[in-house]
N, C-alpha and C positions, 0 to 999 in steps of 0.2 A: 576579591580576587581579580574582576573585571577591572581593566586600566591600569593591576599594577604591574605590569612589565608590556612587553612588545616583543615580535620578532619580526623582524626587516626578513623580508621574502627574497630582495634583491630583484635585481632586471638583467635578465641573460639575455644575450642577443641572436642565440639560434635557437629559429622560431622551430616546434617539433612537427610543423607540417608545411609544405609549402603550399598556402593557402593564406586568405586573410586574417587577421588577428580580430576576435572578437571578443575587447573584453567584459567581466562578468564577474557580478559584486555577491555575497552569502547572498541578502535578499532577494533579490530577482531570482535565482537558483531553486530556491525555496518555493518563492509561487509559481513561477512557471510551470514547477514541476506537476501542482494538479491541478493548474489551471487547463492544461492542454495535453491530456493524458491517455492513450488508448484503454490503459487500465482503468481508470477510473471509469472511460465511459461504458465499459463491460460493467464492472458494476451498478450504474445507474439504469443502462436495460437490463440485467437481473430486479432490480430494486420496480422495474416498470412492472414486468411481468412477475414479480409476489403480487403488486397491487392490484392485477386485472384477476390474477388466481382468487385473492380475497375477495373482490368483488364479485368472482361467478358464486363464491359460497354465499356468498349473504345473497344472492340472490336467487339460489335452489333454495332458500326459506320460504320465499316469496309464490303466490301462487302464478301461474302465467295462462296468457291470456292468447285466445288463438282465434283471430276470425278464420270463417270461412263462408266459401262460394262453392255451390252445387247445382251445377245442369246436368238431368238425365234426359235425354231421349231413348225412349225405349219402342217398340213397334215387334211383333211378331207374338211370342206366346211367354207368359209367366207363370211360376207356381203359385195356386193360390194358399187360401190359408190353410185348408183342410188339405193339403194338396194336389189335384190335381191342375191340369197344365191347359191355362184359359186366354184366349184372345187376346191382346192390348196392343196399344196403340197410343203411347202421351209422352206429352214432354212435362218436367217438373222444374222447378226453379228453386234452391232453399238457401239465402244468407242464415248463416247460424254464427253465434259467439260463443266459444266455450271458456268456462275460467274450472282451471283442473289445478288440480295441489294434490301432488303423488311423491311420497318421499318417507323414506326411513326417517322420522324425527330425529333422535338419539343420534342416529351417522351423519347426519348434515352439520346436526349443532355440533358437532366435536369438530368437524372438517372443515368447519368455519372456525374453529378455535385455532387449528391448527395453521392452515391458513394464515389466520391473525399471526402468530406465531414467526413461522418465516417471514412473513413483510416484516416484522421487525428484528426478525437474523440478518436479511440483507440491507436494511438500513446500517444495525452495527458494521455490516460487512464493507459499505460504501464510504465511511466514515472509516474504517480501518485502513482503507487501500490509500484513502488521501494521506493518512498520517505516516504510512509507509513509505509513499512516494515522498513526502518532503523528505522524513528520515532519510531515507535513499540516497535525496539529490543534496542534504546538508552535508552527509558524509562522503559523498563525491567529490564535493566541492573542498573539503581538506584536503583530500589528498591531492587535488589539480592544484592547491597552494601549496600543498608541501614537493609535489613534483617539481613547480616551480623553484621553489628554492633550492631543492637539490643541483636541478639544471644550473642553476646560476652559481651556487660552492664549485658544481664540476669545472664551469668555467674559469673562475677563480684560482681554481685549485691548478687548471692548464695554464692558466698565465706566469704565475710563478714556477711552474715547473720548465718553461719555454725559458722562463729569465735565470733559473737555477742552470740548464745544461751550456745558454750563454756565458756563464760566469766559471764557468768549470772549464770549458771550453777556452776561452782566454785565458784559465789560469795556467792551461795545458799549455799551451800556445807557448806560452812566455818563463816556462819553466818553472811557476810554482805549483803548480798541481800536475796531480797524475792522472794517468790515461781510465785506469779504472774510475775515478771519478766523474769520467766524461761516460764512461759507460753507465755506472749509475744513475746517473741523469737522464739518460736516455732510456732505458729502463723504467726509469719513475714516470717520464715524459708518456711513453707511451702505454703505461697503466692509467694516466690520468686522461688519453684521448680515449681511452677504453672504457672510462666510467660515463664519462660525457656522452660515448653515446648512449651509453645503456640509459642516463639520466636523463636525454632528449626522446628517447622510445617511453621510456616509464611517462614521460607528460603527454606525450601523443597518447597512450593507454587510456591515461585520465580524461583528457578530453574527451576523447570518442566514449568512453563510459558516459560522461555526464549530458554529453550530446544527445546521447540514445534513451537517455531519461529524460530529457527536456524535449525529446522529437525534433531536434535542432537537424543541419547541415552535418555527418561526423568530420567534414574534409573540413571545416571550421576550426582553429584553433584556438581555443580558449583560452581565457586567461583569467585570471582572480586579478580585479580591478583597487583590490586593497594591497598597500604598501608593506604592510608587515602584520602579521597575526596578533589577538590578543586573547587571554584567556578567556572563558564565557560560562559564568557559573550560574546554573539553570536550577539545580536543587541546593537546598539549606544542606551543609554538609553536616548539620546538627541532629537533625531528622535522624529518628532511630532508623534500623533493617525492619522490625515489627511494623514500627507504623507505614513503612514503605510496601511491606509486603501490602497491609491492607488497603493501601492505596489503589495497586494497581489492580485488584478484585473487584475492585468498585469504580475503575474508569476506565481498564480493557476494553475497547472494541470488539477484540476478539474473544473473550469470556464471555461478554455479554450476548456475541453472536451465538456464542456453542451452548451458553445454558436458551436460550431463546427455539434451537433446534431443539435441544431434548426436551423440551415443552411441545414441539410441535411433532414428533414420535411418541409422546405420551398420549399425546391427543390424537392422533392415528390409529395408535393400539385401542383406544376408546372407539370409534366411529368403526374400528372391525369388529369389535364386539357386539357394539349395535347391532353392525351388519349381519352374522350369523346368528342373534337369537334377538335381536328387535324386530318387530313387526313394518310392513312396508304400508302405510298408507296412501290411499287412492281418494280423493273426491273431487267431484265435478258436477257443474251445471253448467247444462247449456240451453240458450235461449234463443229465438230465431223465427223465420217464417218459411211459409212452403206454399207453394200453389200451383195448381199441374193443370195443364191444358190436353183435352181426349178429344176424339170425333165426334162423343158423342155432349160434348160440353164442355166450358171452360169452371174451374172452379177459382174465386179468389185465392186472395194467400190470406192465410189463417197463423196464429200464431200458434208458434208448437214451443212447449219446453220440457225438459228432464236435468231430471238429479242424480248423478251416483254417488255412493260409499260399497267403500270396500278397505279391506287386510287381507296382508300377507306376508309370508314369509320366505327366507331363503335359508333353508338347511341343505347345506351342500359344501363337497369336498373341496371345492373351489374358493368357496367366503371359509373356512377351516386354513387354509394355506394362507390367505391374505392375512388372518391373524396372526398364524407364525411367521410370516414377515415382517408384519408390524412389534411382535415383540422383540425380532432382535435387531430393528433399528433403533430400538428403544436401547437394545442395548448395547450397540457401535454408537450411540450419541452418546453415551455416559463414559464409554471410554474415550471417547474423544474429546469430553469436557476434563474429567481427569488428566489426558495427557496435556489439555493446554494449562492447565491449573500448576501442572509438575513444572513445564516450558517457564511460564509467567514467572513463578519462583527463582526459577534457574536466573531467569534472564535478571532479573533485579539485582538479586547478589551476585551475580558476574559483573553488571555493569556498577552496583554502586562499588565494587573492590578497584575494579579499574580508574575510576574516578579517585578511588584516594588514593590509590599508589600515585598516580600521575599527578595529581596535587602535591604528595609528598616528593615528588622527584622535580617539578618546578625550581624549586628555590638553589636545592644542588645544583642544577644546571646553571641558574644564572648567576652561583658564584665563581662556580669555572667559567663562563663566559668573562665575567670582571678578572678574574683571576689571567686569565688569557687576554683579554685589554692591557692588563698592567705591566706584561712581561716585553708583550710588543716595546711597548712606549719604553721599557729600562733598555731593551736590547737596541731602538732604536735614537736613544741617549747615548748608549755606549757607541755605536756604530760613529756618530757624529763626535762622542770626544776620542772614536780610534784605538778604543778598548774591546771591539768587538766585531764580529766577520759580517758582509752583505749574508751570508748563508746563513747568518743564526738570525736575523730579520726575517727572511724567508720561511725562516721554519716556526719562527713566530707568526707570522701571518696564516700559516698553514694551520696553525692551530687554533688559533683565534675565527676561522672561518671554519673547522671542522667544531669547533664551542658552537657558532650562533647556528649551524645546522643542526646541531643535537638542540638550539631550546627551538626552533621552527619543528623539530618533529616532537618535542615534549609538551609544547602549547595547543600545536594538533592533536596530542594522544590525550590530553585532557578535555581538550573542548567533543570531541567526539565521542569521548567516555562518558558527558553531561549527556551529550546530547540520545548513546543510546539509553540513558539512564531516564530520561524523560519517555523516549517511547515504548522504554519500559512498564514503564508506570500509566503507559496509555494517556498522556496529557498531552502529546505533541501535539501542536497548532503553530500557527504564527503568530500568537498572541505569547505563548510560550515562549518560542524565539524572540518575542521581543520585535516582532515586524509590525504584526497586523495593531490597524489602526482603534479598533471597537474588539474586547473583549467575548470570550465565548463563553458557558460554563470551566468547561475543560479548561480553557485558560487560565480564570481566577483562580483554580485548584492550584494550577502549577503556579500562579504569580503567589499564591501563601504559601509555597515553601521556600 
């Protein structure tokens, strides 16, 4: 399908902004788009802070380690051991280390699971928002080419209608035409200034959209640097709907994000359960020195050490509610995997239908187009052997340029229909597109269909 037809975009001459023209080809559109991305970089600090989250679990496994520094001076009276209340007078000095490991086992190890879990929802998540953002700025960029071309039929379409009320006008003039003729003209005339503008606001539209994806200039007016469109067939049109559906199951960004959450809600609902009926364990040694200075003597420093163990537990109304929290996150992740599962589906057979209507309506289009070439050229034979009026040339041209706008927006509704049918299917990259220079996984997927 790629290469075999074209559609001339044409070149209009009022620009839709007064500002500089800055033109701008598919490829650049595509990478810019997340190369230099607000969104994208919200994702990559989400994607930062899973990692630091995963890191503090794995390292509540760990036991930690706590120096310390202890000066007492003390002077006036203390309890002794048996209690009563005896003279003192000293200072003490005691560096001590302690290495403690206090933790619900069962809740750490899940909450490290879970953890795990999300760093790689937002990994899928980071990876999804690039492939959006090209989809985005791919499909942007049609329609800034087909703005284009419209802008430039409206033009068209005003020139012959400027030379239609001339010719009416003189026929008035000279007594072979009538007056209503000239009003018709005039009439059509200024229906046809009346498209032009709306088809110079509809390209300012597209630009400032595609602007604001690329984080561009919007007062910038853009332009699609290529001469005329060509079709761009991305998927094997052979490929069953079955096997497409299981395609995009297995290369979703976004599925793989939402089953990746309900893993890590599973694993939450686990590390609450811990929490209310696993035990809390406590141990520690500490090891260190001490040596105190009295009036009535200095003593060295001596080394002191101790060990604890202990358990415990938390039965309470408090670790009870965290569970029933945890299970009905458990179960807003499942309906949210479900609803992207139904989405995912939708979206495939919507887009692969659109692709082949629009395939099927190709070829009709570019025979009316030939068909509307051929009539030009008889009507403008006859005109020259004097069998035929300047006005039916005109209305030949009229149609022959309302043909090559219907195949610039049938070329567009195909290529756009491949292309959401790719990000459908969760393959989009620029290896897909056909840009990027080194293949990805994702890519080779889409380069085999």
């Amino acid at each position: 399908m790629e290469g075999a037809l074209s559609a001339e975009l044409g070149n209009p001459t009022a620009p839709p902004i007064e500002s500089e023209w800055l033109p701008i080809d598919f490829a650049t559109a595509v990478r810019v788009a997340s190369a230099d991305s607000i969104e994208v970089e919200r994702a990559r600090l989400r994607l930062t802070a899973a990692e630091g989250e995963y890191e503090s679990r794995v390292g509540a496994l760990l036991p930690g380690l706590s120096p310390a520094l202890l000066l007492e001076d003390v002077s006036g009276r203390v309890r002794g051991i048996e209690g009563p209340l005896l003279a003192a007078d000293f200072t003490s000095f005691a560096p001590t280390l302690l290495l403690r490991w206090a933790l619900n086992p069962g809740q750490a190890l899940y909450e490290r699971v879970a953890a795990r879990r999300r760093l790689e929802a937002s990994e899928h998540v980071e990876r999804a928002t690039r492939q959006e953002l090209q989809q985005r700025s791919a499909l942007q960029y049609y329609d800034l080419a087909l703005a284009r071309g419209r802008t430039a039929a409206a033009e068209r379409a005003l020139r012959e209608s400027q030379e239609l009320l001339r010719m009416a006008t003189v026929r008035q003039r000279t007594g072979t035409g009538l007056e209503a003729d000239v009003a018709l003209a005039q009439s059509q005339l200024a229906r046809r200034e009346q498209e032009l503008v709306l088809a110079v606001d509809a390209w300012h539209q597209a630009s400032i959209a595609l602007a604001i994806t690329l984080r561009l200039d919007p007062a910038v007016a853009l332009t699609p640097s290529e001469a005329a469109l060509e079709p761009r067939t991305l998927v094997d049109e052979q490929i069953g709907l079955r096997e497409l559906l299981e395609l995009a199951l297995l290369w979703r960004e976004d599925l793989a994000a939402a089953r990746a959450l309900l893993g890590a809600a599973e694993a939450d609902r686990k590390a609450q359960r811990w929490n209310l009926l696993g035990p809390r364990v406590d141990l520690g040694y500490q090891a260190g020195t001490i040596r105190s200075d009295t009036a009535l003597g200095d003593f060295p420093a001596s080394t002191q050490r101790r060990a604890t163990a202990g358990a415990s537990f938390n039965w309470s109304l408090s670790a009870t509610g965290e569970l029933q929290i945890a299970r009905a996150t458990k179960e807003l992740a499942q309906l949210e995997l479900a609803q992207r599962f139904e989405l995912a589906r939708a979206q495939v057979i919507g887009a692969r239908a659109a692709s082949t209507s629009a395939k099927q309506i190709l070829p009709i289009v570019e025979r009316r187009l030939r068909a509307a070439q051929e009539r030009l050229r008889l009507v403008q034979s006859g005109l020259r052997a004097g069998t035929a009026l300047a006005l039916e040339v005109l209305q030949a041209e009229e149609a022959l340029d309302q043909a090559r706008l219907e195949l610039n927006e049938a070329v567009a509704r195909y290529n756009t229909a491949q292309i959401e049918l790719v990000g459908a299917l969760g393959v989009l990259d620029e290896e897909a597109l056909g840009l990027a220079p080194t293949p990805s996984p994702s890519a080779q997927h889409a380069a085999a269909l």
